[in-house]
C-alpha positions, 0 to 999 in steps of 0.5 A: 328319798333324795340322793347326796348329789341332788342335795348338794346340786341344790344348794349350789344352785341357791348359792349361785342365784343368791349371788346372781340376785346380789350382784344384780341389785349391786348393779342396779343401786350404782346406775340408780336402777329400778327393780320390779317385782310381783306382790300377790299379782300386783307390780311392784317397782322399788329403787335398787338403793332401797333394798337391803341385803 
């Protein structure tokens, strides 16, 4: 059974990623970025100014 503090860590962690990610397709959309993703091992390349969060 998980303790407390590993529960907290662990959603800090996510809150941060989720930032990170944020911040990233933000900077991606305002210099007309690609981003490339996977889809079951197919690439993937989508315009920064097409994905919503």
């Amino acid at each position: 059974m998980e303790n407390n503090s590993n529960i907290e860590l662990r959603e800090k962690i996510r809150l941060g990623l989720s930032l990170a990610f944020k911040k990233l397709v933000a900077y991606k959309a305002k210099n007309d970025g690609v981003l490339v993703f996977s889809d079951q091992g197919k690439i993937v390349r989508v315009k920064a100014k097409d994905i919503k969060l």
